[in-house]
C-alpha positions in Angstrom: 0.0 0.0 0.0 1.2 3.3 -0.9 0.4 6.4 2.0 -2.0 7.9 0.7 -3.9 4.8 0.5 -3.0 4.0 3.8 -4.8 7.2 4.9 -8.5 6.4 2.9 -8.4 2.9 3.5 -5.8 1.6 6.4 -6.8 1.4 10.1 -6.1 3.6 12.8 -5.2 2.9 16.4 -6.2 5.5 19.1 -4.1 5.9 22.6 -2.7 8.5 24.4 1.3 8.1 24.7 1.2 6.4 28.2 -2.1 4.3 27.1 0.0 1.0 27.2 2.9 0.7 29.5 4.7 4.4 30.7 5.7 5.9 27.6 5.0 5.9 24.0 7.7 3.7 23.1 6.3 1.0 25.1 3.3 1.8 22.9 5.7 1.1 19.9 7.0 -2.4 21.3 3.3 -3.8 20.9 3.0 -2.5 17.5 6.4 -4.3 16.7 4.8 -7.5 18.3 4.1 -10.7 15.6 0.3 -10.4 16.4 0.3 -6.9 15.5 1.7 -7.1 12.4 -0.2 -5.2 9.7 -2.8 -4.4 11.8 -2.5 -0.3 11.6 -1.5 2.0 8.9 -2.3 5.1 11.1 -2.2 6.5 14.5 -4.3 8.7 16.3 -1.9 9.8 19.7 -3.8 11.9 21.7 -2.2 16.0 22.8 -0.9 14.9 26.0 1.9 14.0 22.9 2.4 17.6 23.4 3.2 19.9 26.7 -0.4 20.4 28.2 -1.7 20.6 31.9 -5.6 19.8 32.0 -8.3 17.6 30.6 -5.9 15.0 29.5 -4.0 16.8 26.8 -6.3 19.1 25.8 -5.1 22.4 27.4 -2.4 22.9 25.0 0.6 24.9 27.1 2.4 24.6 23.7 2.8 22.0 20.9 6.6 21.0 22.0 6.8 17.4 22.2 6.3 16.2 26.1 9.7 14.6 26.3 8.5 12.6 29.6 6.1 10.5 27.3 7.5 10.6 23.6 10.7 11.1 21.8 12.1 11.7 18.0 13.2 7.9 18.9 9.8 7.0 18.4 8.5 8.7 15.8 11.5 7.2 13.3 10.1 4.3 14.8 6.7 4.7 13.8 7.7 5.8 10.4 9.8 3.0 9.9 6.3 0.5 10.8 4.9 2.4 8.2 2.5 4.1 10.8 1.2 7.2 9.8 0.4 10.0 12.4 -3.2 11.8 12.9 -2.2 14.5 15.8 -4.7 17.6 17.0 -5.0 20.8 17.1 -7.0 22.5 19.9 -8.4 25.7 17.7 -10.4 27.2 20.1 -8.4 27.6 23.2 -5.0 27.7 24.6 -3.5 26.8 28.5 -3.6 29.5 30.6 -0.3 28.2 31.6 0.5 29.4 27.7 3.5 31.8 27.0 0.7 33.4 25.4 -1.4 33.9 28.6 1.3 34.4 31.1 2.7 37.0 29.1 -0.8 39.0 29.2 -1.0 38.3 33.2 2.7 39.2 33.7 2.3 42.9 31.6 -1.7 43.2 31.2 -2.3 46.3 28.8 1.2 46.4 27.7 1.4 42.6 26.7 2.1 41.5 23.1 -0.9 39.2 23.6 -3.1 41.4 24.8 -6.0 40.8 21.8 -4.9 36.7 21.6 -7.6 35.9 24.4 -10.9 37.0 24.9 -11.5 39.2 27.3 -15.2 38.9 28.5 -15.9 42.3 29.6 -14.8 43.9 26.9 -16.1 41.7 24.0 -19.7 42.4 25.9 -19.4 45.8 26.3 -22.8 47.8 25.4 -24.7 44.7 25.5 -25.2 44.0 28.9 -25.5 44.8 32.9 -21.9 44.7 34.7 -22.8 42.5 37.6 -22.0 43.1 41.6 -18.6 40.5 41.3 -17.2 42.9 38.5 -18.4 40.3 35.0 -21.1 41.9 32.9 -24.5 39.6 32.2 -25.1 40.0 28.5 -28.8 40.7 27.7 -31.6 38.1 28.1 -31.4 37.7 24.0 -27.8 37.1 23.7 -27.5 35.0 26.6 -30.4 32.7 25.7 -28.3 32.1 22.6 -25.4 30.7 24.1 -24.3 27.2 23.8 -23.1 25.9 27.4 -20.5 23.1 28.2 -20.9 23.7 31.6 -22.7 25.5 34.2 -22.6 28.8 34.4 -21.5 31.8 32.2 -18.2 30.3 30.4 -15.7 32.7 32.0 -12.6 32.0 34.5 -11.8 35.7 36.5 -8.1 36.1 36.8 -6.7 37.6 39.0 -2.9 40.0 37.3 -0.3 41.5 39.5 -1.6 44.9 40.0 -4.4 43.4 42.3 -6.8 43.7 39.4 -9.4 40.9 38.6 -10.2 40.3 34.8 -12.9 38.1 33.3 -11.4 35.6 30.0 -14.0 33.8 28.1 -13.4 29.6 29.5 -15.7 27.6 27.3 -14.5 24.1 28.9 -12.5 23.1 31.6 -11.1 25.3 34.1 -9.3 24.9 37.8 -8.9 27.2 40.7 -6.7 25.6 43.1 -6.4 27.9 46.7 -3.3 27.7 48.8 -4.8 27.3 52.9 -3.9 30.9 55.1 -2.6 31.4 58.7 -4.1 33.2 61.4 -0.8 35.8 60.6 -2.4 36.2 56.4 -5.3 38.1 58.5 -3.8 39.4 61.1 -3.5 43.0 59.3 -7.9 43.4 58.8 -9.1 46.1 60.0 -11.7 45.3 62.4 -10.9 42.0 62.5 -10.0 40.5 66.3 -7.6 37.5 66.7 -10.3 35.2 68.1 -12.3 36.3 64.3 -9.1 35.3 62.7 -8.5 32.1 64.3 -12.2 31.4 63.3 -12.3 32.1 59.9 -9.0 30.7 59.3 -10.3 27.3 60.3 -13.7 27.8 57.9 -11.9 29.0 54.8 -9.3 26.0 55.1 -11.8 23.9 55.6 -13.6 25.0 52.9 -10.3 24.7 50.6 -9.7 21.2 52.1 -13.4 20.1 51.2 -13.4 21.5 47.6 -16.0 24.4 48.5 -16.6 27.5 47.2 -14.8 30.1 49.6 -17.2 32.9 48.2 -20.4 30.8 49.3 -18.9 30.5 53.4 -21.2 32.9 56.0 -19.0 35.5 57.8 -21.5 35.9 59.9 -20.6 39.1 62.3 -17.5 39.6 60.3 -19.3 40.2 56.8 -17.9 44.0 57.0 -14.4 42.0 56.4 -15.6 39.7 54.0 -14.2 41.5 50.5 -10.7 42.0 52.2 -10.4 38.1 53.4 -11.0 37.0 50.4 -8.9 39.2 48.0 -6.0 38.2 50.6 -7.1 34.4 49.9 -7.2 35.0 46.1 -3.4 36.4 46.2 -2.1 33.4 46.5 -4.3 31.2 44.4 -3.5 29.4 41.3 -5.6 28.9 38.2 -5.7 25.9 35.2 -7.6 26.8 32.0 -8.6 26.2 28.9 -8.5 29.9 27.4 -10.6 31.0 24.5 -8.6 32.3 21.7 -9.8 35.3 19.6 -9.5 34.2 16.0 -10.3 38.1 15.2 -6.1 38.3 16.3 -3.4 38.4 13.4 -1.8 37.1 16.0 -3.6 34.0 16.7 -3.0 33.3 13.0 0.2 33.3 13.2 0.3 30.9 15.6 -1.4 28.5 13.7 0.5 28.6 11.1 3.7 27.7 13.6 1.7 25.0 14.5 0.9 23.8 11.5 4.2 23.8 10.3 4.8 22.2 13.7 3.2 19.2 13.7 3.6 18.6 10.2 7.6 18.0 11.2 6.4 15.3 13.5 5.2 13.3 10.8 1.1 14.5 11.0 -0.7 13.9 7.9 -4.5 14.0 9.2 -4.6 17.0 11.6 -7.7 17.0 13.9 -9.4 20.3 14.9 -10.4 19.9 18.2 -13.0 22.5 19.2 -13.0 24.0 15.8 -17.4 25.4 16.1 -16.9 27.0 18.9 -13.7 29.6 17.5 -16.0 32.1 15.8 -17.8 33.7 18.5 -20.2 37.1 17.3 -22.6 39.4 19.7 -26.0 38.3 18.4 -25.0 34.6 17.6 -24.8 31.3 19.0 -20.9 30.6 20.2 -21.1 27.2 18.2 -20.4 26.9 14.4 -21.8 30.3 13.5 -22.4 30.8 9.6 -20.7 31.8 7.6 -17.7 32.9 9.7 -17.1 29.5 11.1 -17.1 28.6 6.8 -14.2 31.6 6.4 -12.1 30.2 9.7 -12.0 26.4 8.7 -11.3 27.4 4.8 -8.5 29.7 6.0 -7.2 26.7 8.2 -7.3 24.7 5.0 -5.2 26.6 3.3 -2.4 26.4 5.7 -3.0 22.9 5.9 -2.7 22.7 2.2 0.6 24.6 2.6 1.5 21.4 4.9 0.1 18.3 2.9 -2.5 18.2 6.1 -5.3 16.4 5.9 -7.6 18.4 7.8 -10.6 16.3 9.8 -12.9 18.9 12.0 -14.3 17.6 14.8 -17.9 18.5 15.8 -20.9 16.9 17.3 -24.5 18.1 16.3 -27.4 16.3 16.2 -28.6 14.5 13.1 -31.3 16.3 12.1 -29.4 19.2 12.0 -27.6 17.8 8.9 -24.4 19.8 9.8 -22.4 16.2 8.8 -23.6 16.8 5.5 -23.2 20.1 5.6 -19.5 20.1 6.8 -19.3 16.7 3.6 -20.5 18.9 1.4 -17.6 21.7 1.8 -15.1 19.0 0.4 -14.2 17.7 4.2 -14.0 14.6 6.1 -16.3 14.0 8.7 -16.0 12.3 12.2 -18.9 9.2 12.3 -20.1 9.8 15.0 -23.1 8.2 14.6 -21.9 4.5 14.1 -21.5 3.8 17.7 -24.9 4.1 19.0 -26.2 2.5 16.1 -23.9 -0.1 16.3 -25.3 -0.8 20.3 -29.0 -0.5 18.7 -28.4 -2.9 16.3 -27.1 -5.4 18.6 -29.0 -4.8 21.6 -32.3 -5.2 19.3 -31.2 -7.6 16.4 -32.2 -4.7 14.0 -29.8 -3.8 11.4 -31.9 -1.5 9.4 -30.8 1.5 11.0 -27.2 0.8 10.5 -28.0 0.0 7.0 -30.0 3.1 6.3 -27.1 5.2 7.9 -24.2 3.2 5.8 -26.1 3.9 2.3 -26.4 7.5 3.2 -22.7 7.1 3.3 -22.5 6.0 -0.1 -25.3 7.8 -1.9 -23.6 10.8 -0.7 -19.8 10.0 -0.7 -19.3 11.0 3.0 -15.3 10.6 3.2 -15.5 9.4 6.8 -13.4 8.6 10.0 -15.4 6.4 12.3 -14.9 4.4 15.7 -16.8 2.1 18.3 -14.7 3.4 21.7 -12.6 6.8 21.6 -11.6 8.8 24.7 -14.6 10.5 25.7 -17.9 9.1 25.6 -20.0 7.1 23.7 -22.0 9.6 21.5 -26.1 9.7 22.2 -27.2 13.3 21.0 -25.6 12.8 17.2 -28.6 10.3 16.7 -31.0 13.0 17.4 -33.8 14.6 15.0 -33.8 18.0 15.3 -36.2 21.4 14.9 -34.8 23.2 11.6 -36.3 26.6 10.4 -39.7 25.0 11.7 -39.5 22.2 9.4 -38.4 18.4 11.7 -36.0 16.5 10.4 -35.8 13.0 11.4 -32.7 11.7 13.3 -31.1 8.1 12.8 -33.1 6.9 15.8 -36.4 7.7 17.7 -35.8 9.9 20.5 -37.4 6.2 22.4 -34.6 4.3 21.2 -31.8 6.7 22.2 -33.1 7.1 25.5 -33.3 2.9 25.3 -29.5 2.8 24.6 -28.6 5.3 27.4 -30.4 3.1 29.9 -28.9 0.0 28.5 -25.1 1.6 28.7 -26.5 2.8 32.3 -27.7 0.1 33.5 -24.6 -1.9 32.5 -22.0 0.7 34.7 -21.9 3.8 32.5 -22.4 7.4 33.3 -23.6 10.7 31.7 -22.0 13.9 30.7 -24.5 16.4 30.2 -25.4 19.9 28.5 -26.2 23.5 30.0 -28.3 26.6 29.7 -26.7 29.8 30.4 -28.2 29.8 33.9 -26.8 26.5 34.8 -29.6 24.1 34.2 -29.4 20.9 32.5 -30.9 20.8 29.2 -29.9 17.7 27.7 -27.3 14.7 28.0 -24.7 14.9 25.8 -22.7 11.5 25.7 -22.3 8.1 28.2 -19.2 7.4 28.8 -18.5 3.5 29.5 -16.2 1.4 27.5 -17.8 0.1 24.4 -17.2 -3.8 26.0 -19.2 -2.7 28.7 -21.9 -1.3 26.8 -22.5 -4.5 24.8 -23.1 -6.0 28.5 -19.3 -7.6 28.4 -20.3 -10.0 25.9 -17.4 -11.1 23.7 -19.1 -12.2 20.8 -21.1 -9.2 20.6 -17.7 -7.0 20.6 -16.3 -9.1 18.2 -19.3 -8.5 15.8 -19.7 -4.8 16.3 -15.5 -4.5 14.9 -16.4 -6.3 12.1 -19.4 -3.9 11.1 -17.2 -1.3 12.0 -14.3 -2.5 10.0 -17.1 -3.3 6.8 -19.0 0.2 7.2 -17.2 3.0 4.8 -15.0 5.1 6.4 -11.4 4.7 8.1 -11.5 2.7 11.1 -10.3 4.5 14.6 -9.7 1.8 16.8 -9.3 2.4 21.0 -6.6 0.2 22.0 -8.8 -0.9 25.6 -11.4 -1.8 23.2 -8.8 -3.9 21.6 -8.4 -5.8 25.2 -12.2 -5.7 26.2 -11.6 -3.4 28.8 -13.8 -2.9 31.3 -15.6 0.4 33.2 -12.8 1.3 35.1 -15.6 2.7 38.3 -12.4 2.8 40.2 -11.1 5.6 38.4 -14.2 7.6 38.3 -14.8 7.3 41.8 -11.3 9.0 42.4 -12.9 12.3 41.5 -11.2 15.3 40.2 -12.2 17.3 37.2 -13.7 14.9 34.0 -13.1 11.8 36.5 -16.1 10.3 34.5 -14.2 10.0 31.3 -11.6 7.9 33.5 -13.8 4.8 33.0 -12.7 4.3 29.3 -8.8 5.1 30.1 -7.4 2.2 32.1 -3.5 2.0 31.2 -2.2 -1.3 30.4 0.6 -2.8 31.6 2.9 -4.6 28.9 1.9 -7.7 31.0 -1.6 -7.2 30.1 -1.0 -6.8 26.8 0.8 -9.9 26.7 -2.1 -11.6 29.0 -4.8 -10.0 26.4 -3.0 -11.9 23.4 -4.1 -15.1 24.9 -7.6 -14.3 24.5 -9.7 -15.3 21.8 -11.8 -11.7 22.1 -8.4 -9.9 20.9 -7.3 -12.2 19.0 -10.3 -12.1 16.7 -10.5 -8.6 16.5 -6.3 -8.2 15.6 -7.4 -10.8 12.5 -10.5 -8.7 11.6 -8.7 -5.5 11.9 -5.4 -6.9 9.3 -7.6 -8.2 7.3 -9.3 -4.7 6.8 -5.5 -2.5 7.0 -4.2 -5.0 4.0 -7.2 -6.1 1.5 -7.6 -4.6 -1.8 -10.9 -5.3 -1.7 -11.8 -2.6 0.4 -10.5 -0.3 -1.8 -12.9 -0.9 -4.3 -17.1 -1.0 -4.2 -19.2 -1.7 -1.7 -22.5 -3.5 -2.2 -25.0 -4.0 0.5 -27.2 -7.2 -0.2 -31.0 -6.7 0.9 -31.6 -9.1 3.6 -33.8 -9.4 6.7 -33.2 -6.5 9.4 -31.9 -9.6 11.6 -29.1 -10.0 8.8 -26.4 -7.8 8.0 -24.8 -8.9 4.2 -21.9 -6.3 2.9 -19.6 -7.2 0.4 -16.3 -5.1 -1.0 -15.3 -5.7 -4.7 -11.4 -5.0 -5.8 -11.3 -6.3 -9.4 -10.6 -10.2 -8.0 -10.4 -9.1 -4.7 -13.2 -9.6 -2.5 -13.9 -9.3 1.3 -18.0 -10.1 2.2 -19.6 -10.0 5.5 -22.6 -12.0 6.5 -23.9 -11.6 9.9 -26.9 -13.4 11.6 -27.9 -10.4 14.1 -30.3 -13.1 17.0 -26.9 -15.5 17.8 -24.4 -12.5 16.7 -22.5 -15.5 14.8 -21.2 -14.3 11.7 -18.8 -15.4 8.9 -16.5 -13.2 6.5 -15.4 -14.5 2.8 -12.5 -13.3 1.3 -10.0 -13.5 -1.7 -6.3 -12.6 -1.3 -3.8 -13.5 -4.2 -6.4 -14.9 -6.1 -6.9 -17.9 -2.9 -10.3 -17.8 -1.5 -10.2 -17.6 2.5 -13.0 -18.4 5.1 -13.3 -17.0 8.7 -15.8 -18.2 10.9 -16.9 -16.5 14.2 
């Protein structure tokens, strides 16, 4: 296979550099492994590749290689597997721990980077009420308008060296982290008595050791001293972030274009947008894939890719109905299935393939280039499937809204867990994904796991592959119930020892899957013409034609037995599972 085939028709592994073992390289040694011969042509490696402080790699600090987890030593040894490289890059926001951002809290007004972030207040001036804590409430019609990741209005304040406390636009993650005081930290209030001090002393640190919100604790007689404690708290806190960009900055521009040029070094050739909707952001709109600037950001992106020989693959969820997939298709990009996993559950949780089948033909009939997967590192994807409200006309989604609210309970049921959506005052609205591992989902049923990567491997579109699904991992509940911020997404990240990986190759479930999955990366078959057979909906029947190269599928969808045909040097081969 040349590269550029490998890149429309190879398979892709998915892991973050320390998924397997400490260190990419250990990562590496099972690709170099006799069973995983073949199997991949590409690799997704998640940002914690890069230098990055929060949400697993996606608070960019910079995009430096993270020399604790991977070297240049491994990247010659990828390319000398013959493992391409699929890398991201976070569009919409930047570490606070940035050069970028420490430079604008180190100098303020006189920084260099004063327009690269967003600075709430003054992107809202004129259009709202300045609030009592010092951030200004847009109007009821803007605010309505806003699309929410989490609670509350998607700020972090931050607190610069001239005492002075500043509001940044934070659409995800953020962390403010308080150091505990000493009775000798308040010892200067005025009006404050030593017996006071000792008192409040012990709340606020108590209130720091607990996780609390300091600002919530009753001062009770000593509310007159309240705004002085707590700007004497705030001095010595310390803040993680996931900082907005402004994309209206030449600056921020030429940044990309460093990055770009960046990653390209390391041996990228699909580049991920992470975050790409939400970069345009415009008084009066939505701050989620607003038309047509987010059109004019992702086309000038393309063009530095092109500059690169990037493959460009934007990342966005959106319901069904909203046709955005199609949308984004039509533009002349590839698109992230995000779809196939839920249907993929449906089908096998209710012996229904028509669904699945209905969704692969709109694949075809429309030429979707995709990139799709069963497991990833978030969740499991539930609100894709939706219908949706459009200019007052419904369109259907994949599912009913019945069935996706069936395959949520399933997933729940079976030791899964929700991430939801927001309204700009902090109410849930909607669920947004489950996270679980796909085994897990499927009720830890081997057969059923080995089925669904054989649909997944038969369905148009490069494969992504996560390498616990590879192992039938299982909810790691452990890990979730360790806390800390995204701690649900833990259940799907278990690391793997080397010993496990060696354990897993044992097992008939992996074993399976590796033979699937070569026999996907290395056909010609699947380089040709799909055909998908009419059959019962308990039935799935999808053949690939290469000139005299096939690969067919036939599944029985009630005993998930199913059996794949194909040709390879002109001799006909049988698998039976």
């Amino acid at each position: 296979m040349s590269k550029d085939s490998n890149i429309n028709n190879g398979v892709m592994l998915n892991a973050y550099p320390d998924s397997i073992g400490n260190k990419l390289s250990d990562t590496i040694k099972m690709l170099e492994m006799p069973e995983f011969k073949n199997v991949f042509s590409l690799f997704y490696i998640l940002p914690t590749f890069f230098n990055s402080d929060l949400d697993r790699g996606f608070s960019i600090i910079n995009y430096n290689l993270n020399e604790d987890l991977v070297s240049t030593k491994d990247l010659k040894a990828l390319e000398k597997l013959n493992i391409q490289l699929k890398l991201d890059i976070v569009l919409n926001h930047l570490s606070v721990t940035s050069p970028q951002f420490k430079d604008l809290r180190n100098y303020g007004e006189k920084s260099k980077y004063k327009d690269f972030f967003i600075d709430w207040n003054n992107f809202w001036k004129g259009h709202g009420t300045m609030g009592d804590d010092g951030v200004l409430i847009p109007k009821e019609e803007f605010l309505k308008k806003l699309f929410m990741r989490k609670s509350g209005l998607p700020i972090l304040k931050v607190l610069f060296p001239d005492g002075s406390e500043k509001p940044y636009w934070n659409t995800f993650y953020q962390q403010i982290t308080y150091t505990k005081i000493s009775i000798d930290d308040l010892i200067k209030v005025n009006g404050l008595t030593s017996n006071q001090a000792k008192w409040i002393c012990n709340n606020i640190n108590s209130a720091i050791e607990e996780g609390k919100d300091i600002t919530t604790i009753d001062f009770e007689d000593c509310i007159h001293c309240k705004d002085e404690i707590l700007q004497r708290v705030s001095q010595n806190r310390s803040y993680l972030g996931q900082m907005d960009v402004n994309a209206k900055s030449q600056l921020v521009w030429n940044f990309y274009e460093e990055t770009l040029q960046q990653v390209r070094n390391f041996g990228c050739k699909i580049l991920r947008l992470d975050a790409f909707a939400y970069l345009h952001k415009e008084i009066g709109l939505s701050n989620f894939f607003n038309t047509p600037g987010t059109w004019k950001y992702l086309e000038r992106i393309k063009q530095i890719a092109d500059k690169n020989d990037l493959t460009i693959l934007p990342e966005i969820h959106a319901e069904y109905g909203s046709y955005l997939h199609k949308e984004v298709s039509e533009k002349g990009y590839q698109i992230y299935d995000f779809f196939l996993p839920g249907l993929t559950i449906h089908t096998l949780e209710n012996s229904s393939s028509k669904a699945l089948i209905t969704w692969a033909k709109e694949i075809i009939n429309n030429g979707y280039k995709t990139v799709n997967m069963l497991g990833c590192h978030d969740g499991i994807p539930i609100l894709d499937l939706k219908g949706k409200d459009v200019n007052g006309t419904y369109n259907k989604g994949l599912l009913e809204n019945q069935e996706i609210e069936a395959i949520m309970s399933t997933i729940m049921e079976r030791g899964g867990s929700i991430k939801n959506l927001y309204d700009p005052s902090g109410n849930k609205i909607s669920y947004y994904q489950v996270n679980a591992t796909f085994f897990s989902a499927l009720g830890e049923n081997e057969q059923k796991l080995v089925l669904a990567r054989a649909i997944q491997m038969f369905i148009p579109g490069v494969p992504q592959v996560w390498y616990l699904d590879i192992f039938a991992g299982k909810n790691d509940i452990e890990a979730v119930n360790k806390g800390g911020n995204a701690s649900h997404k833990e259940i799907n990240r278990t690391t793997l020892s080397m010993q496990a990986v060696e354990n897993g190759l044992q097992q008939d479930v992996v074993r399976k899957q590796l033979e699937i999955i070569r026999l996907r990366n290395t056909s010609k078959a699947f380089s040709g013409s799909i055909m998908i057979n009419d059959t019962s909906d308990e039935e799935i029947n999808i053949k690939w034609i290469n000139q005299d190269e096939i690969a067919h599928l036939t599944a029985n969808l009630k005993t998930y037995h199913f059996k794949i045909n194909y040709t390879k040097a002109g001799i006909r081969n049988q698998y039976f599972y």
